[in-house]
N, C-alpha and C positions, 0 to 999 in steps of 0.2 A: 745495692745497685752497682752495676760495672760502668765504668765508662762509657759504652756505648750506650747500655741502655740509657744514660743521663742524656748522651749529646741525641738519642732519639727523641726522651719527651719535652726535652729544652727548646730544638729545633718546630719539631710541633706548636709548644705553646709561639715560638718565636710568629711560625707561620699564621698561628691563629689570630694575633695583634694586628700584623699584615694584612690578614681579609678582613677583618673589623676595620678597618682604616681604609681599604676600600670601600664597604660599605659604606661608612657613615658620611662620605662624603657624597655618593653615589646619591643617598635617600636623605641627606642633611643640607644646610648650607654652609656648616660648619665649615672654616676652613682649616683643614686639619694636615700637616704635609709629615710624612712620614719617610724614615732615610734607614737605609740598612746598610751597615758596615759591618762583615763578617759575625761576630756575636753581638754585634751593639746592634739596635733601634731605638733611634732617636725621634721623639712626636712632636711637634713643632705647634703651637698655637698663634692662630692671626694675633693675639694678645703680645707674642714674641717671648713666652711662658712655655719651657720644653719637658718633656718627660721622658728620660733617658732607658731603656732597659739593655742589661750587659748580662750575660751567661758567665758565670764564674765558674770554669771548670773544676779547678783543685778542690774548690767545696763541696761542686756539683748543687752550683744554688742557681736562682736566677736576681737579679740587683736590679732594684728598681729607686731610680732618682726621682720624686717631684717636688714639688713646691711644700707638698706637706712633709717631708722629711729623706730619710733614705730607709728600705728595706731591704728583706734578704729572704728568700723562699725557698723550700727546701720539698723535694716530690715526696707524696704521702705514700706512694702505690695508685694514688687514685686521682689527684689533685696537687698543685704548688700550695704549697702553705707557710705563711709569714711564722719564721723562726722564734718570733718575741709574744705575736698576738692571737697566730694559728687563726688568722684570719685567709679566704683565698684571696691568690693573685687577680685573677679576671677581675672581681667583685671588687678590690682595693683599686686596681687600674680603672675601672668605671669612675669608681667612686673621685679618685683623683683629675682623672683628666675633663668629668663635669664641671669640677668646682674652676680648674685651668679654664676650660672653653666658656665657663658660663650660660649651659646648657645642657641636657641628661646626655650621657652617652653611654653605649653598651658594650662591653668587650665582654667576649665569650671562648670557650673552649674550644 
């Protein structure tokens, strides 16, 4: 993959975190505050428990900080997929940022 194609489905999934985080506030009472700094998205929990994501371009990954550890995803052609566990990103960002909020939440593509 060339660099652009990375910084196109990077930016994507970037935006796709961004409408989830509309959403869930939208149809939640979750209070979930959401900050975007050029490739970073930082997710904020009322708990004061945050979840970092940053585009790492030289790798062409995407980095994901939570409380459960730190990850690194890498595009399949089809999907972001954790480097270590080939598990996907949305599904690991749900999975993380419930356990954070102390309530199911859904991030999607």
């Amino acid at each position: 993959m060339n660099e652009l194609e990375y910084i196109d489905h990077a930016e994507a999934a970037l935006k796709a975190v961004e409408l989830a985080c509309d959403r869930i506030n939208d149809e939640s009472d979750v209070d979930l505050d959401n900050q975007r700094t050029g490739g970073m998205i930082t997710l904020s929990f009322a708990n004061g428990s945050q979840i970092i994501i940053n585009l790492q371009k030289p790798l062409q990954e995407i980095w994901m900080a939570a409380r459960a550890g730190g990850f690194h995803y890498k595009f399949s052609g089809t999907q972001w997929l954790d480097t270590k566990t080939h598990l996907e990103f949305f599904a690991d960002l749900s999975r993380y940022a419930s356990v954070q909020a102390g309530q199911p939440l859904v991030f999607s593509a």
